[in-house]
MARMAR-559027 format. One record per residue (C-alpha): residue number from 1; residue in three letters; x, y, z. Coordinates in Angstrom, 2 decimals. Each point is the difference from the previous one (the first is absolute). Layout:
N
+-----+------+---------+---------+---------+
| seq | type |      c1 |      c2 |      c3 |
+-----+------+---------+---------+---------+
| NUM |  ALA |       X |       Y |       Z |
...
+-----+------+---------+---------+---------+
//
This chain:
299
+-----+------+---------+---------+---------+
| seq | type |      c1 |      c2 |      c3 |
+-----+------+---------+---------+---------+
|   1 |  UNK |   81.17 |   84.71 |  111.26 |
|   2 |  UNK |   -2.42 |   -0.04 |   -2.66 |
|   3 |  UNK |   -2.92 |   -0.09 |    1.87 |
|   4 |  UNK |    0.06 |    3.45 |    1.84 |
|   5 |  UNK |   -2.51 |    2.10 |   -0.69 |
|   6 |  UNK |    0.11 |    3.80 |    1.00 |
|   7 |  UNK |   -3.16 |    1.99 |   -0.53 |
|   8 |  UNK |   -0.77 |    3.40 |    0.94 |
|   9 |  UNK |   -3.38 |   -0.18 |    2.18 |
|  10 |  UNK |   -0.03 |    3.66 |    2.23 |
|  11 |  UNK |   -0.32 |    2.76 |   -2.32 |
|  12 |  UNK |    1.20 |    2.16 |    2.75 |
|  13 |  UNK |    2.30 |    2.20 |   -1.84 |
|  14 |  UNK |    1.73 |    0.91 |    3.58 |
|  15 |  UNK |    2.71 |    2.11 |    0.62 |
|  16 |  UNK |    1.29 |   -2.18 |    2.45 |
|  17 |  UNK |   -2.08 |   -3.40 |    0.14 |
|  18 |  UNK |    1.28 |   -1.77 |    2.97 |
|  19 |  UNK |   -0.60 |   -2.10 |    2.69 |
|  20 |  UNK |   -2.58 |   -2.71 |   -1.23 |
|  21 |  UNK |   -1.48 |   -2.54 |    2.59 |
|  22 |  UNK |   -2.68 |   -2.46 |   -1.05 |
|  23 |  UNK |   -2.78 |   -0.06 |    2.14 |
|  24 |  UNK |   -1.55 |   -3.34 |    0.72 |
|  25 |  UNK |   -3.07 |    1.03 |    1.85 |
|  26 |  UNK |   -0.90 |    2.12 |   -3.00 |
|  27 |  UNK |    1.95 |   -1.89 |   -2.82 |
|  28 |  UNK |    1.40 |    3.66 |   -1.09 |
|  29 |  UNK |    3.13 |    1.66 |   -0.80 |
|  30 |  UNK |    1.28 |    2.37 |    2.24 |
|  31 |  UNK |    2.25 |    2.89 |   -0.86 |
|  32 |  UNK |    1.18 |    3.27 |    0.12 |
|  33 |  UNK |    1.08 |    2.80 |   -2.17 |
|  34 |  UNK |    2.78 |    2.12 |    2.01 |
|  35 |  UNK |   -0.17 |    3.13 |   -1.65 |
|  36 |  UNK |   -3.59 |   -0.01 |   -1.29 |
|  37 |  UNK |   -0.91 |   -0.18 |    4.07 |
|  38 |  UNK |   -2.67 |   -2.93 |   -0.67 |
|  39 |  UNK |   -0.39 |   -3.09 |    1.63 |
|  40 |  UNK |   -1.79 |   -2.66 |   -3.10 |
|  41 |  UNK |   -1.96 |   -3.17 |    0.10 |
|  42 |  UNK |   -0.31 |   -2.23 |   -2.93 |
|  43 |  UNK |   -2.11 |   -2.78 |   -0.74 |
|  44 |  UNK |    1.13 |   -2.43 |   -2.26 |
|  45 |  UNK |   -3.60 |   -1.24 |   -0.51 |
|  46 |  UNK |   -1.61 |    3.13 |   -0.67 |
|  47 |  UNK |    3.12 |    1.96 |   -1.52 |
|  48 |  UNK |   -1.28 |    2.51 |    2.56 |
|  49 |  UNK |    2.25 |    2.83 |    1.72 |
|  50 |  UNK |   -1.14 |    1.62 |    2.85 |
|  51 |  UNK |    2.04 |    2.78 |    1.57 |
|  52 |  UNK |    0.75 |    2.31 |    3.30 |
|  53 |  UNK |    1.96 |    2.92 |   -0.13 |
|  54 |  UNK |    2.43 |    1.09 |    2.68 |
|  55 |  UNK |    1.20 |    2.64 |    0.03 |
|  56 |  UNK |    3.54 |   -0.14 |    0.29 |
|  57 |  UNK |    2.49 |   -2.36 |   -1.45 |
|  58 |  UNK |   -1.34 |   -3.69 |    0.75 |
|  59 |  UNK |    2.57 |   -2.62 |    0.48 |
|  60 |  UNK |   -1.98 |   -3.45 |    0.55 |
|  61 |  UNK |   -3.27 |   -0.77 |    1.25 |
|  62 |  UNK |   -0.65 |   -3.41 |    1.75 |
|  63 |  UNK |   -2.68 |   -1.75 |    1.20 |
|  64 |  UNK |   -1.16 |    0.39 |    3.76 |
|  65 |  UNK |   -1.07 |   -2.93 |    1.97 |
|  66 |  UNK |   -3.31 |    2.10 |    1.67 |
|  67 |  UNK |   -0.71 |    1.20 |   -3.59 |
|  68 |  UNK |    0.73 |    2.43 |   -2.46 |
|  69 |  UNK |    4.20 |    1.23 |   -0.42 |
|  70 |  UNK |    2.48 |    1.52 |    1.39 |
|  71 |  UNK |    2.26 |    2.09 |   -2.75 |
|  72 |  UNK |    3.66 |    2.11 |    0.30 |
|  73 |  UNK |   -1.40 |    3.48 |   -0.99 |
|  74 |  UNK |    3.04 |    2.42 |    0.30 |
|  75 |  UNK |    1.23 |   -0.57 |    3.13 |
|  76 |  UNK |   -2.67 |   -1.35 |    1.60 |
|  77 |  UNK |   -1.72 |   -3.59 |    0.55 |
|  78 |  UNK |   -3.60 |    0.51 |   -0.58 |
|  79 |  UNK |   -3.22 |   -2.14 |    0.67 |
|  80 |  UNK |   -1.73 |   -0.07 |   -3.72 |
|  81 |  UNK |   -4.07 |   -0.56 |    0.42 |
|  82 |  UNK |   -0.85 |   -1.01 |   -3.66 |
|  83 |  UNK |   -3.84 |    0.17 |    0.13 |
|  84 |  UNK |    0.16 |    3.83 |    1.10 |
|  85 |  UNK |    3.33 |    0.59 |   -1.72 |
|  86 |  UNK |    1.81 |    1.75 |    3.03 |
|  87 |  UNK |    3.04 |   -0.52 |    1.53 |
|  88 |  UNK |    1.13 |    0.06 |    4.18 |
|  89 |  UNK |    3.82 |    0.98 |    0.56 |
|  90 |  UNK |    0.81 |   -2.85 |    2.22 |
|  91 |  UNK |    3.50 |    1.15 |    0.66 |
|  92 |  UNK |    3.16 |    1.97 |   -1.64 |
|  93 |  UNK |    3.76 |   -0.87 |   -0.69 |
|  94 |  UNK |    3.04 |    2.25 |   -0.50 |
|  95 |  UNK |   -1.33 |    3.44 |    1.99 |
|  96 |  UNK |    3.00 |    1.18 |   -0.65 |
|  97 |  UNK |    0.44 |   -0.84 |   -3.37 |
|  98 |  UNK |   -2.92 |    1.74 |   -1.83 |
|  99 |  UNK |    0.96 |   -0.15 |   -3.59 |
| 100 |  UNK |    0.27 |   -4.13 |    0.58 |
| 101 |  UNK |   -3.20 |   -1.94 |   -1.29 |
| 102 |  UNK |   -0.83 |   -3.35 |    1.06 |
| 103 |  UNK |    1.11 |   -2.84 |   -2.96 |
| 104 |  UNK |   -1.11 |   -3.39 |   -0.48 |
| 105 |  UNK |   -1.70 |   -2.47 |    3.05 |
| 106 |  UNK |   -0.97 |   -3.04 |    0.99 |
| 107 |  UNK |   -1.36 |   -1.96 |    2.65 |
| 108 |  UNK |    1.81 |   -3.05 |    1.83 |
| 109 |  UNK |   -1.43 |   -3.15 |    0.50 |
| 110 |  UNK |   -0.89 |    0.92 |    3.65 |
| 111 |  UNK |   -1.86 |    2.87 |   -1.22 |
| 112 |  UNK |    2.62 |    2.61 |    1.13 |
| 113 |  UNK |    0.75 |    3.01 |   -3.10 |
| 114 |  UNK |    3.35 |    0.77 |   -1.52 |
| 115 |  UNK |   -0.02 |    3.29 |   -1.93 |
| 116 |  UNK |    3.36 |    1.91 |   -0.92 |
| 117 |  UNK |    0.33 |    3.62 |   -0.84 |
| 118 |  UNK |    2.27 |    1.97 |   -2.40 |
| 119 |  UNK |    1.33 |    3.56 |   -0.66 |
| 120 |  UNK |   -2.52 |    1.69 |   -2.64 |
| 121 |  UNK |    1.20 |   -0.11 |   -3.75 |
| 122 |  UNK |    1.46 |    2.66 |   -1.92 |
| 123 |  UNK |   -0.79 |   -2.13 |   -2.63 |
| 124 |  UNK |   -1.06 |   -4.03 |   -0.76 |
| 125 |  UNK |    2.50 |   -2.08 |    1.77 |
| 126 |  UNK |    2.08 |    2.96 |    1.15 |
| 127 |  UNK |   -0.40 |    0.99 |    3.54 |
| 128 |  UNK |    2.12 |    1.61 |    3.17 |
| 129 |  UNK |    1.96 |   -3.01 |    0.86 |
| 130 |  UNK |   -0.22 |   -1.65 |    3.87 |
| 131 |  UNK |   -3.02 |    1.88 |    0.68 |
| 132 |  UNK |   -2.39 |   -3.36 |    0.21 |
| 133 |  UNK |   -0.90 |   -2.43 |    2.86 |
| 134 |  UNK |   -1.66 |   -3.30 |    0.50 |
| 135 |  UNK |   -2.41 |   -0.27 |    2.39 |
| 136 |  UNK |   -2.60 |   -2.69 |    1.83 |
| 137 |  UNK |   -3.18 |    0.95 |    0.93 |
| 138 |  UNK |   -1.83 |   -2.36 |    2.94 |
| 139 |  UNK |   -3.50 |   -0.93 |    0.44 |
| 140 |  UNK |   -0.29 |    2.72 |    2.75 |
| 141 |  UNK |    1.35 |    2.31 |   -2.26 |
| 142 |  UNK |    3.92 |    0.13 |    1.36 |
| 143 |  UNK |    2.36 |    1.20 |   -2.06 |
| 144 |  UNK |    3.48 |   -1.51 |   -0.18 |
| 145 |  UNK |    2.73 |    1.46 |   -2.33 |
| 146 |  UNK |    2.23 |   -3.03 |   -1.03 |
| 147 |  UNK |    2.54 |    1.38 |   -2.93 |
| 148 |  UNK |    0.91 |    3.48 |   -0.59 |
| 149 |  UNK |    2.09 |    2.05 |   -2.75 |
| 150 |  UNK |   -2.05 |   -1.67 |   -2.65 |
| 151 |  UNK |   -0.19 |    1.61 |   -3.59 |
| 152 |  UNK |   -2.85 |   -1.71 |   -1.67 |
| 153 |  UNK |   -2.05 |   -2.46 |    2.41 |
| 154 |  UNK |   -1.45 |   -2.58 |   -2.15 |
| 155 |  UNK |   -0.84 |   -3.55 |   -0.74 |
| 156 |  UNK |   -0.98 |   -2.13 |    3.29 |
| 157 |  UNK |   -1.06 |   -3.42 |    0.98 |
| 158 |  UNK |    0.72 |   -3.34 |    2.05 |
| 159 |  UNK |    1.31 |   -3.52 |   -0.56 |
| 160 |  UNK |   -2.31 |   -2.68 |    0.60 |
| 161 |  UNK |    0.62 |   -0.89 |    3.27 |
| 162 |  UNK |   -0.15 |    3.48 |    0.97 |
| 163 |  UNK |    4.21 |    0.26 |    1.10 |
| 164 |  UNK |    1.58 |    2.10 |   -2.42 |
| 165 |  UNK |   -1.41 |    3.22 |   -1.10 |
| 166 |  UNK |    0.64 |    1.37 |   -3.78 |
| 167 |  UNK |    0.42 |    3.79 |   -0.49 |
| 168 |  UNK |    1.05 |    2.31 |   -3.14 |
| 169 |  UNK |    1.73 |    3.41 |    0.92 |
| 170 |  UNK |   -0.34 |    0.86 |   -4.05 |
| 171 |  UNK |    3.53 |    2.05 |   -0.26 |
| 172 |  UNK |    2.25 |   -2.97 |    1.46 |
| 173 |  UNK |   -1.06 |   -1.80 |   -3.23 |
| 174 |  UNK |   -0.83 |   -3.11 |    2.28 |
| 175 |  UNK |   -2.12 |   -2.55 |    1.30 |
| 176 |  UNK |    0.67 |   -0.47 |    4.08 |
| 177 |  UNK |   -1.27 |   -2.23 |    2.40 |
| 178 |  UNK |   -0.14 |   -0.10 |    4.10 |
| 179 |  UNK |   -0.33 |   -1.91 |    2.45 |
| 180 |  UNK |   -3.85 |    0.01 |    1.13 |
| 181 |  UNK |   -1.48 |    0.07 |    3.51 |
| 182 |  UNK |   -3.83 |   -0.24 |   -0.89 |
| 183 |  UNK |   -0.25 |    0.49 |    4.54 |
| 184 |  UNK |    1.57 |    2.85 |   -0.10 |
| 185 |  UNK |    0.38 |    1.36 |   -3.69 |
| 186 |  UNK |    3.85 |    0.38 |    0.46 |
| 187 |  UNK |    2.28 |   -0.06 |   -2.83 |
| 188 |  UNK |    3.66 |   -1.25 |   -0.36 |
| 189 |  UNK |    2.91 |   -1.50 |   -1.74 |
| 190 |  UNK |   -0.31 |    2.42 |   -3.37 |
| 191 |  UNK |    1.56 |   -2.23 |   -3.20 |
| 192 |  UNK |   -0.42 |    0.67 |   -3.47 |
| 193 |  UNK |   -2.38 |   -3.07 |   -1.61 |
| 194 |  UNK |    0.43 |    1.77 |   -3.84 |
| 195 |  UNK |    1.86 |    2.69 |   -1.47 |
| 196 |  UNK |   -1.67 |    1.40 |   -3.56 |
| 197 |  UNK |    1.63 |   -0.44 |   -2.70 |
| 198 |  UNK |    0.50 |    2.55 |   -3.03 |
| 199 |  UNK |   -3.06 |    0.63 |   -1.69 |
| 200 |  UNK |   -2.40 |   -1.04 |    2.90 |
| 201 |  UNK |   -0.62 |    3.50 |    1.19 |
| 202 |  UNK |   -0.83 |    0.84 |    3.74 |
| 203 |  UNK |   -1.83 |   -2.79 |    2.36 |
| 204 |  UNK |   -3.05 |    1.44 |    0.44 |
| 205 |  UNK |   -3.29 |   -1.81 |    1.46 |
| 206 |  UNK |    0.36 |   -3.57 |    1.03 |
| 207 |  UNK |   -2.06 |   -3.48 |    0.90 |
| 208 |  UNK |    1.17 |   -3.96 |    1.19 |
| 209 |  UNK |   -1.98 |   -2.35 |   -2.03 |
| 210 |  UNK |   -1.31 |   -3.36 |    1.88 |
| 211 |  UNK |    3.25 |   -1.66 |   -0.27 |
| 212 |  UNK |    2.03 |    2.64 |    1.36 |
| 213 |  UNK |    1.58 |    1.94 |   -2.99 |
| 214 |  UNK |    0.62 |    3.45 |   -0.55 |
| 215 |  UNK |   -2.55 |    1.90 |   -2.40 |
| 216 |  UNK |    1.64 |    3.81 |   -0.76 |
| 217 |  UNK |   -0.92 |    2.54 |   -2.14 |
| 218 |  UNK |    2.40 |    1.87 |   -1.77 |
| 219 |  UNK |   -0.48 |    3.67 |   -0.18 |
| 220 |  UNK |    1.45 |    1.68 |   -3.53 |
| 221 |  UNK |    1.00 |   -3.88 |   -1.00 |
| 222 |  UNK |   -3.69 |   -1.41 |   -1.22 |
| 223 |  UNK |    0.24 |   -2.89 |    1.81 |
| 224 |  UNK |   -0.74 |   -1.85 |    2.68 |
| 225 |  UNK |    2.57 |   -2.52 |    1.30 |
| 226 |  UNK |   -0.14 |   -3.70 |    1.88 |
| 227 |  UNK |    2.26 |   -0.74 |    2.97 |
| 228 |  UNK |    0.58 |   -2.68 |    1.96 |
| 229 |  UNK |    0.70 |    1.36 |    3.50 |
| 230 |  UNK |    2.31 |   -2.42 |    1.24 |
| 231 |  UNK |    2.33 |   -0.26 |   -3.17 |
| 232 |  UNK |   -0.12 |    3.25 |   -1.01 |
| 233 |  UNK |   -0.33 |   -0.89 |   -3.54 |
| 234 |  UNK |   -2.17 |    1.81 |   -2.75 |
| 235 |  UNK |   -2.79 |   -3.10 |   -1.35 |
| 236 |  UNK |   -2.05 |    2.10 |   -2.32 |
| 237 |  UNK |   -0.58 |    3.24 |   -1.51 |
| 238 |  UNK |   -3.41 |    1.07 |   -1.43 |
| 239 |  UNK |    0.37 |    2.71 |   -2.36 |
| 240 |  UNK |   -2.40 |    2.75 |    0.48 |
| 241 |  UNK |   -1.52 |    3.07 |   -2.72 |
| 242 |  UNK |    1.07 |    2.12 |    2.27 |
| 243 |  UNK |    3.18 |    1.67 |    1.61 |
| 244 |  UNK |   -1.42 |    1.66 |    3.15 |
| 245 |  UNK |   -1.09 |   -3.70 |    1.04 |
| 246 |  UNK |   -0.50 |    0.77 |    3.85 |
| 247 |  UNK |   -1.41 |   -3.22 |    1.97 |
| 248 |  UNK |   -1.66 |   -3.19 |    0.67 |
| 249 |  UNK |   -2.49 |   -2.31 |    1.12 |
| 250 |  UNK |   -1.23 |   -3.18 |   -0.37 |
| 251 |  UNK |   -4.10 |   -0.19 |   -0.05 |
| 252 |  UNK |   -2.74 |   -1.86 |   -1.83 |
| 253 |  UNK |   -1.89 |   -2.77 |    1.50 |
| 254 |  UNK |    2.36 |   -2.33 |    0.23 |
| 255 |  UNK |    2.85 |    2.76 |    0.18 |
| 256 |  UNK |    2.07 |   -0.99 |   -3.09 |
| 257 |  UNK |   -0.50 |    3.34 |   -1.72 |
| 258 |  UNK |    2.68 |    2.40 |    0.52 |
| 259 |  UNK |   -0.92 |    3.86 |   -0.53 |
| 260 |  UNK |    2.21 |    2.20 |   -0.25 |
| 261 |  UNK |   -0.42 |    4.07 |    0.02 |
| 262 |  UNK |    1.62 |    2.91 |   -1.96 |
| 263 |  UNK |    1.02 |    3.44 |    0.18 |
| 264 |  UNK |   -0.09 |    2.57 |   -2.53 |
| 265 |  UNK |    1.18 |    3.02 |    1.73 |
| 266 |  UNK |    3.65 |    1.19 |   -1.44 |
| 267 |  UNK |   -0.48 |   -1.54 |   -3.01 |
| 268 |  UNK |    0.91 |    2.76 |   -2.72 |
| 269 |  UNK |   -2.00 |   -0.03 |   -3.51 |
| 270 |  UNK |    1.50 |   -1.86 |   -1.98 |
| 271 |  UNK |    0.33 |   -3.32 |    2.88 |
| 272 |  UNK |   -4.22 |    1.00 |    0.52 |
| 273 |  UNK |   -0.38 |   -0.37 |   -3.70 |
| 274 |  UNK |    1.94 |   -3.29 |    0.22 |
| 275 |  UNK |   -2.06 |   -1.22 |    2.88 |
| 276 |  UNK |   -3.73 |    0.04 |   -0.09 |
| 277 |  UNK |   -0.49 |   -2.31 |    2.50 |
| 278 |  UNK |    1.83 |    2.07 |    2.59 |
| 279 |  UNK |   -1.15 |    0.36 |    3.28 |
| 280 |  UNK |   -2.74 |   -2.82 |   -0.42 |
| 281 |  UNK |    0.21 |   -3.04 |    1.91 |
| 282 |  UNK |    0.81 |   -3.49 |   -1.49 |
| 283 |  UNK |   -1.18 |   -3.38 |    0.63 |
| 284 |  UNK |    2.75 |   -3.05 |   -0.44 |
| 285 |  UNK |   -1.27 |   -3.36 |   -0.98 |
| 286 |  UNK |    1.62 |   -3.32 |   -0.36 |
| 287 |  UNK |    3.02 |    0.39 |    2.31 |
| 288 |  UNK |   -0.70 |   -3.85 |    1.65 |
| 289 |  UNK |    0.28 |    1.81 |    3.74 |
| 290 |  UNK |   -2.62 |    1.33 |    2.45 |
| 291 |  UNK |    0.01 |    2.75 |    2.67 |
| 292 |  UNK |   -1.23 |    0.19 |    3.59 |
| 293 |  UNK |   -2.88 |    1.90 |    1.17 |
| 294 |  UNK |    0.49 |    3.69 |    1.69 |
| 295 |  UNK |    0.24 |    0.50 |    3.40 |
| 296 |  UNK |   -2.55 |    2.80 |    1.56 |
| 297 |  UNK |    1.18 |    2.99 |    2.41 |
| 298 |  UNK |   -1.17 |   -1.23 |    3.53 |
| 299 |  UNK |   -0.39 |    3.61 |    1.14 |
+-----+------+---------+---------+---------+
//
């Protein structure tokens, strides 16, 4: 399709950009950069960043209904106050599993938090297998573990009418779905919606457009690919500059741009010299489909 356009707009140069959510209060960017421990905002109409640093290995950040974010610092779920640029631990996950680090999240359309761990990396995309866990996190702050023996806890969303729940364990190569119960936050009925093909890398970070399709981001494949959900068939691919392309979101004001983050971490020499661009964030024009606004952590 001719009239995609992919631009490079974040000049973030992150080791791991990841975990973008578009902000519609403040018409910004969220995202993250794993491994640089910083939580970023971007403004489109200012070309703006504004950053927090945390500390510790940052996950996701998401927006939180009484203000301000709540982020996956190591192990812990943390309260992020922007305007004084400190952060509350809220809760932790996996006592008993200290080398594990909180992965991608995102909130539910009730409001409730999914977050998954995984086992820390020897090296990008390499980590102690089965050490990883999905979890939900409730207004009042309960904790329910859903999945367990997960290697790489990734990609996350819901279909439209809020039944079936998408999820990415990266190693398994796959795209799942469950059964939702948006009540209770139960999960059942695992099946495989897609199965990457060669070439397409890992499944890394992942969004459902307004019409229900799939939106993932390939990690070491520099791409992200279309799905629809119910088919299981591969629509589109939209080639990225990038390898390490990590995840997605749909934002803009009428939420028909697509950005897309970047890593740059494990890259040797010769792929940085290849790849300017990496670990910026992209902005995806012209793909005729629209997202859906984020949902905001109710806790």
């Amino acid at each position: 399709m001719s009239s995609v356009k992919v631009e490079c707009v974040v000049k973030a140069s992150a080791l791991i950009g990841e975990g973008p959510v578009w902000e519609e209060s403040e018409q910004i960017l969220l995202f993250v950069d794993i491994a640089g421990s910083r939580i970023h905002k971007w403004s489109p109409a200012t070309n703006q960043i504004q950053s927090v640093e945390t500390g510790d290995m940052v996950g996701f950040a998401v927006p939180r209904q009484s203000g301000g974010y709540v982020a996956g610092v190591g192990r812990s779920v943390v309260a992020v106050d922007w305007s004084t640029q400190t952060m509350t631990s809220l809760l932790e996950v996996d006592e008993d599993k200290p080398n594990n680090r909180l992965n991608d999240g995102k909130v539910d359309p009730i409001g409730r938090l999914l977050a998954g761990t995984m086992g820390i990396e020897e090296h990008p995309a390499q980590v102690q297998r089965k050490q990883g866990s999905l979890f939900s996190v409730t207004s009042d702050l309960t904790v329910t573990k859903h999945l367990s023996q997960v290697d790489i806890s990734n990609g996350l969303d819901w279909s439209l009418d809020q039944k079936t729940f998408f999820y990415i364990d990266s190693l398994s190569l796959t795209v799942d779905a469950f059964d939702y119960d948006s009540n209770t936050g139960n999960l059942g009925n695992r099946r495989v919606v897609y199965r990457m093909e060669e070439g397409e890398g890992l499944p890394d970070g992942m969004t459902v457009d307004a019409e229900g399709r799939l939106w993932v981001a390939c990690y070491n494949g520099g791409r992200v690919i279309n799905i629809d959900s119910t088919t299981g068939v591969r629509l589109q691919t939209v080639s990225l500059p990038v390898t390490k392309t990590t995840s997605c979101c749909f934002g803009g004001p009428d939420y028909s741009d697509l950005y897309v983050t970047s890593a740059s971490l494990g890259l040797d020499q010769s792929e940085s010299r290849q790849q300017p661009l990496a670990g910026d964030t992209f902005r995806v024009r012209g793909l005729g489909v629209k997202g859906r606004p984020s949902n905001s952590f109710t806790g």
